[in-house]
C-alpha positions in Angstrom: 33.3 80.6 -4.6 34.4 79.8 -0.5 32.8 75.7 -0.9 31.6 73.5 1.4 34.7 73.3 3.2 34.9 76.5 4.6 34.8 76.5 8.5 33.9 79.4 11.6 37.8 79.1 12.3 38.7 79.6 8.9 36.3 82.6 8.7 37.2 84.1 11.8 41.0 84.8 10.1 39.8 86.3 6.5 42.1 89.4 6.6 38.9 92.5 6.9 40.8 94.3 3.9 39.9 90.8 2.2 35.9 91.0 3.2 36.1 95.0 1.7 37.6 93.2 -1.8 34.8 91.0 -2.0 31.8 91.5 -4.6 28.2 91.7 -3.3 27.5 88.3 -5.0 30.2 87.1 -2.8 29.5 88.8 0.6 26.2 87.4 0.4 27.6 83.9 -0.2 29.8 84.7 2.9 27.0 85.6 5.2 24.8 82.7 4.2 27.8 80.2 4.6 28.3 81.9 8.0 25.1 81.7 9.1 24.7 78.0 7.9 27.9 77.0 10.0 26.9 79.0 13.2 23.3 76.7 12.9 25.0 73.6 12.1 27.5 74.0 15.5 24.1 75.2 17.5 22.6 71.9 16.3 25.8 70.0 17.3 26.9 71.4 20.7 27.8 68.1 22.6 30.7 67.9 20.2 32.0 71.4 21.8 32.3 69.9 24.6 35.7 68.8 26.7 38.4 69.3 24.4 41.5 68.4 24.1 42.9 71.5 24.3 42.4 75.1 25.4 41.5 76.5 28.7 38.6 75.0 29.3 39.9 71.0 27.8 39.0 68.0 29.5 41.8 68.0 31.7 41.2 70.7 33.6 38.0 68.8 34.6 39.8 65.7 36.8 36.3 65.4 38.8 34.0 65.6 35.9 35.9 62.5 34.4 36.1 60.9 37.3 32.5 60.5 37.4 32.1 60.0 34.1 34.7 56.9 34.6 33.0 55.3 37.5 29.8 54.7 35.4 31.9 51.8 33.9 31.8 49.9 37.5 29.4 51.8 39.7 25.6 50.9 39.5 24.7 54.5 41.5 26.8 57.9 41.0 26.3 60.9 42.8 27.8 64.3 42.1 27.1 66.4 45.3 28.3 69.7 43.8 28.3 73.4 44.5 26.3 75.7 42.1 27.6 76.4 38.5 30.3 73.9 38.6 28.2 72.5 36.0 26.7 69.5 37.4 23.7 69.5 35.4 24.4 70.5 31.7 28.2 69.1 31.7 28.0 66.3 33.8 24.4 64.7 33.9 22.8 66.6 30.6 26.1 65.6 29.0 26.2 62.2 29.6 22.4 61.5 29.8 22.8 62.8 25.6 25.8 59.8 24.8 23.7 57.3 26.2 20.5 58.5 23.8 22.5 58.8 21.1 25.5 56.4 21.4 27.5 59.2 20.5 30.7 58.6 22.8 33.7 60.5 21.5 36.8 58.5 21.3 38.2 59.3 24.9 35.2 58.6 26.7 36.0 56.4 29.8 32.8 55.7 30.9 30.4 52.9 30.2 28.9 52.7 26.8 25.8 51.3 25.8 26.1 50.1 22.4 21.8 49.4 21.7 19.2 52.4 22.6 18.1 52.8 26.1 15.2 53.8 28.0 16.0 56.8 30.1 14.3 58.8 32.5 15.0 62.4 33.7 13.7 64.2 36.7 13.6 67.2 38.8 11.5 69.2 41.7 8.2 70.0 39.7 7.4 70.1 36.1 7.9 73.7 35.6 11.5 73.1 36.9 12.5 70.1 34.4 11.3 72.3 31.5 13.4 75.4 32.0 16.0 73.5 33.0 16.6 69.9 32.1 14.9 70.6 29.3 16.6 73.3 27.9 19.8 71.7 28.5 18.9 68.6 26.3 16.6 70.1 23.6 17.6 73.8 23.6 14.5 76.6 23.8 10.9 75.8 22.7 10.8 76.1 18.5 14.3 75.9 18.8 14.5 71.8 19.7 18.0 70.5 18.3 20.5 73.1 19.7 20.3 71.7 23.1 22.8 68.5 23.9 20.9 66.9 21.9 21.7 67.4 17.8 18.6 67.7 15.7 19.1 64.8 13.4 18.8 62.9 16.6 15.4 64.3 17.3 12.6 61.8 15.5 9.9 62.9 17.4 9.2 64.9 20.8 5.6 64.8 22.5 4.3 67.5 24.8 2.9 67.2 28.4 -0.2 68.0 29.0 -1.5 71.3 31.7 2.3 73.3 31.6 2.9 75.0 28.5 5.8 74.3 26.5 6.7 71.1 28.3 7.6 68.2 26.9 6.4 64.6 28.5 8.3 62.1 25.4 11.5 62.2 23.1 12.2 59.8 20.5 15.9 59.6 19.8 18.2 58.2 16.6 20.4 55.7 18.0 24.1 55.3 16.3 22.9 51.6 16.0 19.9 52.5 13.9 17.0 51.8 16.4 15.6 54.7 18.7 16.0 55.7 22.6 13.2 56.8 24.4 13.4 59.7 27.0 10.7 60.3 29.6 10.6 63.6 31.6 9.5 63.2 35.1 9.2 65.0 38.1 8.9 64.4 42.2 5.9 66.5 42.7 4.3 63.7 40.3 4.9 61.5 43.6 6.2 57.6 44.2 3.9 56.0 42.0 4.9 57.7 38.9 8.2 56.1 38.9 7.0 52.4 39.2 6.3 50.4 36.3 8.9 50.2 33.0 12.2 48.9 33.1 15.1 51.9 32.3 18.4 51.3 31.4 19.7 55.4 32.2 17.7 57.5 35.5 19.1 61.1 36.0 17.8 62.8 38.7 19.2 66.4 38.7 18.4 68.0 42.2 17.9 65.9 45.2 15.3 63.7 45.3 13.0 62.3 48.0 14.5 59.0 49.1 11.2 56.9 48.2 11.6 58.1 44.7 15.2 57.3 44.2 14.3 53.7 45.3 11.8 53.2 42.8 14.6 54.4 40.4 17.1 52.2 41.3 14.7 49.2 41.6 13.5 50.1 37.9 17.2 49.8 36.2 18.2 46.6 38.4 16.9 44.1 35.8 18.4 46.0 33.1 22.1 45.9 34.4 21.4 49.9 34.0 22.5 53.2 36.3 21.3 55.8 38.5 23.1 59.3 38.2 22.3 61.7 40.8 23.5 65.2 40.1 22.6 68.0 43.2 23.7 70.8 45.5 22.7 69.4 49.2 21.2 72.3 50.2 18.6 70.0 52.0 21.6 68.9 54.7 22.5 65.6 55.7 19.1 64.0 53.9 18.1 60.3 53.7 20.2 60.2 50.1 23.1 62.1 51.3 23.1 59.5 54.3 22.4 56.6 51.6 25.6 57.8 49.6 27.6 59.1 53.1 26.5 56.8 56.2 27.0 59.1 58.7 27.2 62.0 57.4 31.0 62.4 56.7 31.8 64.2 53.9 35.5 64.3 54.1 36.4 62.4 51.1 35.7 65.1 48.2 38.1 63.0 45.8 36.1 60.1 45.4 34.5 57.6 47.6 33.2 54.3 45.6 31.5 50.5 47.5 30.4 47.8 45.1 28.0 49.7 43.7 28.0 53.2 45.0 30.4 56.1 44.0 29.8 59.6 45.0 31.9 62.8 44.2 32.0 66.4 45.1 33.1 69.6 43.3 33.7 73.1 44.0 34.2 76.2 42.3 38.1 75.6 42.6 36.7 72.3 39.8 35.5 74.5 37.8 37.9 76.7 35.5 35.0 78.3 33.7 34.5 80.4 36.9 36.8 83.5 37.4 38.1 84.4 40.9 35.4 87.6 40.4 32.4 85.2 38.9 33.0 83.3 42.9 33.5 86.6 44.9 30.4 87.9 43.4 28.5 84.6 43.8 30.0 83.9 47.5 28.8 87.7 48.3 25.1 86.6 47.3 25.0 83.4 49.1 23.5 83.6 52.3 25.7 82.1 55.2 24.3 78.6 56.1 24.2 77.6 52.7 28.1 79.1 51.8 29.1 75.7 52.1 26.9 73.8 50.4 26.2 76.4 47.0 30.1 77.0 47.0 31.7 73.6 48.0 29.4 70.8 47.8 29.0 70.5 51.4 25.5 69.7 52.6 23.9 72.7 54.3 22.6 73.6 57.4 18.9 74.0 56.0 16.3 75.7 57.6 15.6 72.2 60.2 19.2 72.4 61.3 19.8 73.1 65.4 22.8 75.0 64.8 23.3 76.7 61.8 27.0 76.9 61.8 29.4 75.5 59.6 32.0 72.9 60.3 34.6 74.9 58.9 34.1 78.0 61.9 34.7 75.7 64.9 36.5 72.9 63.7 40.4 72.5 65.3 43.0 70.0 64.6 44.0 68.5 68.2 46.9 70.0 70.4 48.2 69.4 73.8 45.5 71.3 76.3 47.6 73.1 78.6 47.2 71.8 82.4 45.8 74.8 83.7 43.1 74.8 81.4 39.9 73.3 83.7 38.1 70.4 82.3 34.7 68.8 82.7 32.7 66.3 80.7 28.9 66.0 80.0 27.2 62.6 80.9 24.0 61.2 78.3 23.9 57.4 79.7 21.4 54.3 78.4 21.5 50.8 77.7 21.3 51.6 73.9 24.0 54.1 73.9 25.8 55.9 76.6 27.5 58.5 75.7 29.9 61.5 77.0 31.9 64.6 76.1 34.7 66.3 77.3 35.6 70.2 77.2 38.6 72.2 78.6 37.9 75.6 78.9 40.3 78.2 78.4 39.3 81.4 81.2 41.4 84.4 79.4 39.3 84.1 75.7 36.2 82.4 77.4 36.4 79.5 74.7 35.0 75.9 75.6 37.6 73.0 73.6 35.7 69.7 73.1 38.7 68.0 73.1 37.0 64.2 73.5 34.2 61.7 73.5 32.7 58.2 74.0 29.9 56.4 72.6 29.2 53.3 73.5 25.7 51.2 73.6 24.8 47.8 75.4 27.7 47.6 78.2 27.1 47.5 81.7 28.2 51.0 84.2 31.5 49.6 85.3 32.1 49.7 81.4 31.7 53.3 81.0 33.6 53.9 84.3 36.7 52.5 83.2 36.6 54.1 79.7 35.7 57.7 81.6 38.1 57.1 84.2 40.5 56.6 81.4 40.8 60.0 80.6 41.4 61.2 83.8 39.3 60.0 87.0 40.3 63.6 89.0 37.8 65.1 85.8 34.2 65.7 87.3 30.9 65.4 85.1 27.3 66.5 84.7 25.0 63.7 84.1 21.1 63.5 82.7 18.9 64.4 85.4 16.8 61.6 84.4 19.3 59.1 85.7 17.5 59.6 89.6 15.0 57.7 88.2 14.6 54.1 87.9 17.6 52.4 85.4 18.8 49.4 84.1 20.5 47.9 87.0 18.5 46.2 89.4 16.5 49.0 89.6 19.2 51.6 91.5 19.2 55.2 90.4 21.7 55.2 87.5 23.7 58.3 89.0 24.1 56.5 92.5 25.4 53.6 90.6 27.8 55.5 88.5 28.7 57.7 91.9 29.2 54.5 93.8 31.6 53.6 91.1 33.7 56.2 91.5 32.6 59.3 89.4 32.3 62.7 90.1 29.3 63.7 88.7 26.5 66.3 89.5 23.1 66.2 87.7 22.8 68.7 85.1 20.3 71.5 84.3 18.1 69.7 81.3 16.4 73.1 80.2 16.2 72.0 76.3 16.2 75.2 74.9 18.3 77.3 77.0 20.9 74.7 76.5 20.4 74.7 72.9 20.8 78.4 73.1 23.6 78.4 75.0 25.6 76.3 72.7 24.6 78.2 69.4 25.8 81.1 71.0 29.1 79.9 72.2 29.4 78.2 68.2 28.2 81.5 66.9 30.4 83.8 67.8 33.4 81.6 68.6 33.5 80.4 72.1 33.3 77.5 71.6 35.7 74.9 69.7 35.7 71.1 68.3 38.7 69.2 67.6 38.1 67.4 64.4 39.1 64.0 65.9 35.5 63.8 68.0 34.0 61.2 65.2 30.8 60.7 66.2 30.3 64.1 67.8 30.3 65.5 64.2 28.0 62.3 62.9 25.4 63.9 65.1 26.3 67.3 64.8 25.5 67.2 61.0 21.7 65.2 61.9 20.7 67.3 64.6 18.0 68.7 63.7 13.8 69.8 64.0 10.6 68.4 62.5 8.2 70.8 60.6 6.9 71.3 63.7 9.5 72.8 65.1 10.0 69.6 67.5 13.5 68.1 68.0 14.2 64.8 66.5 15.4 62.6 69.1 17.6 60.5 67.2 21.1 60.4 67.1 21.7 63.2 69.9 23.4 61.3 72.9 26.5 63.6 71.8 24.2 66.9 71.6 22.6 66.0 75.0 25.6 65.7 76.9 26.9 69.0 75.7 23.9 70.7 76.3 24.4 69.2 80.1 27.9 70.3 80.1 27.5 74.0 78.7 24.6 74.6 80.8 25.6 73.3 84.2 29.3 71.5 83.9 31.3 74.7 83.6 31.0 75.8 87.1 32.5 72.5 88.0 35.5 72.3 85.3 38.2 72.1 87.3 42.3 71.6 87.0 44.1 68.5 88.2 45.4 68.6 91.7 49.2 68.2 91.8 50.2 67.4 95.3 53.7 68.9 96.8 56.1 67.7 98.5 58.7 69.0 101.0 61.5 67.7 103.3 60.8 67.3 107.0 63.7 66.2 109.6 63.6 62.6 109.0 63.8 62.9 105.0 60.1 61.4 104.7 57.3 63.4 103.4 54.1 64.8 105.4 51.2 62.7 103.5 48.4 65.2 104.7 50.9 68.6 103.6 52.8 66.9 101.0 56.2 67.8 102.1 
């Protein structure tokens, strides 16, 4: 009676008072041509996906297709996303599926392979990939074929061995009429289980240890084939973030793309799926160092980080410092870098400005006077303690040299930790802060961090050093420029010892 033709949208509009005419010959027909249809979309879900219409059509997704287009000219792609912004099922799942299967709806902007691939997926552990890469391409254990990928794609899927209901191989029909292979790996496996076989596709969904992701990218170089990172940085500014961000910087959520790099970041505003309450409940759950990074994209503070505060609670455009405010600056100095940082301090609110910096490596002292004395030789400084002993110029102590040269400067308290405390304090409850202009300040703000040992890294940290020395020691010595007065005597000239 209804035919083959018969569609859920056409369904979904049969007038009920309709339904109550029909016979139970025909209501039975119905619900098996229902049920049929609902299986047949399950088993063809990556064609739900991005349309061109509705509220959820592929326009309202600029970053998703952004990334999906720089596949066409970008080697390596990384989509440093917050949580359910869907990263892995829309953006990696999604396109790790067209390249198995070759098939690429028509407005795909991305690259197309037009022959099977080899393609390798990863995660943390095995248990991980299964309930979630997995399920994403091959949909729930007996039910393999309502995932991204449509059943009568699926030839033939081969199981891992030692975790239950994991799956190590797929087989995949190719539009072309040959077969893609899929391999599901994971980092506990280590380094060496990602050498070996060429691969045209490698997803790696969740951040992975930079060894591994070399062994990736060294795998799909002779193929002309891609890497496609997909991952919340909740593990901070790690050797991949670095790799994709040198330095750290992470103030280009747009797009940022080299010769062969491009890296992108979301947030829950990219994501019209997620209601205003979905994010007030999810933001509610999060705990506060990782706010950032689960709800913007932003790499975290993680659990290694110095000071676990985010950029976004001390962070100032500049302004013009009123002159009363008293300044001081904090001294790190070394052949390899020599470095310095400057804070006004603001008595009534108790709040420390780092207003400036300088950061400089293989220059001589009179170098780093001038540049100091640049912004403002009247401001006095608190310099590394270690400079009394032996230094790099003809073996004088480094702080005589630098006194003899003209700066104030006073050797600071280097207590580590109670300078370290002192800082997270001030950051922590908003004493302290940090123009946005101070560069490198942030570069080793975001990498200042401890080893599993608790030990400080001592990389990177000329910046953190001198504003320990400052905070600890250099605030009883801020001070405000001294205007000198003048006043008329008898003969019209001025009194140079009174002013006046």
């Amino acid at each position: 009676m209804f035919g083959t033709t018969l569609d859920l949208a056409m369904i979904e509009k049969i007038p009920i008072e309709n339904i109550d005419k029909l016979s139970m010959a025909e209501l039975d027909e119905l619900i098996q041509l229902t049920s049929s249809l609902l299986q047949d979309q399950k088993e063809r879900k990556i064609t739900t996906y991005y349309p061109a219409t509705g509220a959820l059509s592929r326009e309202k997704y600029p970053k998703h297709m952004a990334f999906f287009a720089a596949g066409s000219h970008n080697r390596e792609r990384l989509m440093m996303a917050a949580n359910r912004v869907g990263k892995t099922e829309g953006v990696g799942g999604y396109e790790v599926a067209l390249h198995l299967t070759g098939l690429y709806p028509e407005w795909w902007p991305g690259r197309r392979f037009k022959e099977p691939v080899r393609v390798w997926v990863a995660g943390d552990t095995a248990k991980t990939v299964r309930d979630i890469i997995q399920l994403k391409l091959l949909g729930k254990p007996g039910e393999f074929g309502t995932g991204l990928l449509p059943r009568k794609a699926l030839i033939e899927t081969r199981h891992k061995q030692g975790v239950a209901d994991a799956v190590d191989t797929v087989t995949v029909r190719h539009v072309s009429g040959g077969t893609s292979r899929l391999v599901f790996l994971s980092y506990d496996q280590g380094r060496t289980a990602f050498q070996g076989t060429e691969q045209e596709v490698v997803w790696l969904d969740e951040e992975p240890p930079m060894a591994i992701y070399t062994e990736c990218l060294i795998r799909t170089m002779t193929t002309d084939g891609m890497v496609i990172c997909t991952f919340t940085p909740l593990q901070g500014i790690s050797d991949v973030v670095k790799y994709y961000l040198p330095g750290g910087k992470v103030d280009q959520p747009s797009g940022q793309s080299d010769a062969t790099r491009f890296v992108i970041m979301a947030d829950w505003d990219d994501a019209p799926h997620l209601s205003e309450k979905d994010k007030q409940e999810l933001l509610a759950a999060i705990p506060p160092h990782q706010r950032d990074a689960r709800s913007k994209g932003i790499p975290a503070l993680g659990s290694g980080a110095i000071y676990p505060i985010p950029e976004s609670d001390f962070l100032v455009p500049p302004f013009e410092v009123p002159a009363w405010w008293p300044r001081v600056y904090g001294l790190d100095v070394g052949w390899n870098r020599t470095a310095a940082v400057w804070a006004a301090w603001d008595r009534e609110t108790n709040t420390v400005y780092l207003i400036d910096e300088y950061y400089r490596g293989q220059a001589e002292p009179s170098v780093h006077k001038d540049a100091i004395h640049a912004r403002g030789s009247w401001i006095p400084g608190v310099i590394d303690p270690a400079s009394h002993g032996r230094g790099q110029k003809d073996g004088e102590s480094l702080l005589q040299t630098y006194r003899n040269l003209g700066l104030h400067l006073e050797p600071a308290n280097n207590a580590v930790e109670a300078g370290i405390q002192n800082v997270w304090e001030r950051l922590s409850c908003g004493q302290m802060r940090v123009f946005n202009t101070l560069r490198h300040w942030l570069d080793e703000y975001r990498l200042y961090h401890r080893d599993e040992q608790g030990r400080i890294v001592k990389r990177n940290d000329h910046l953190m050093d001198a504003l320990r020395y400052l905070v600890l020691s250099g605030l009883d010595l801020a001070r405000t420029k001294i205007r000198k007065k003048r006043r008329i005597v008898a003969d019209g000239a001025a009194d140079t010892v009174a002013g006046y």
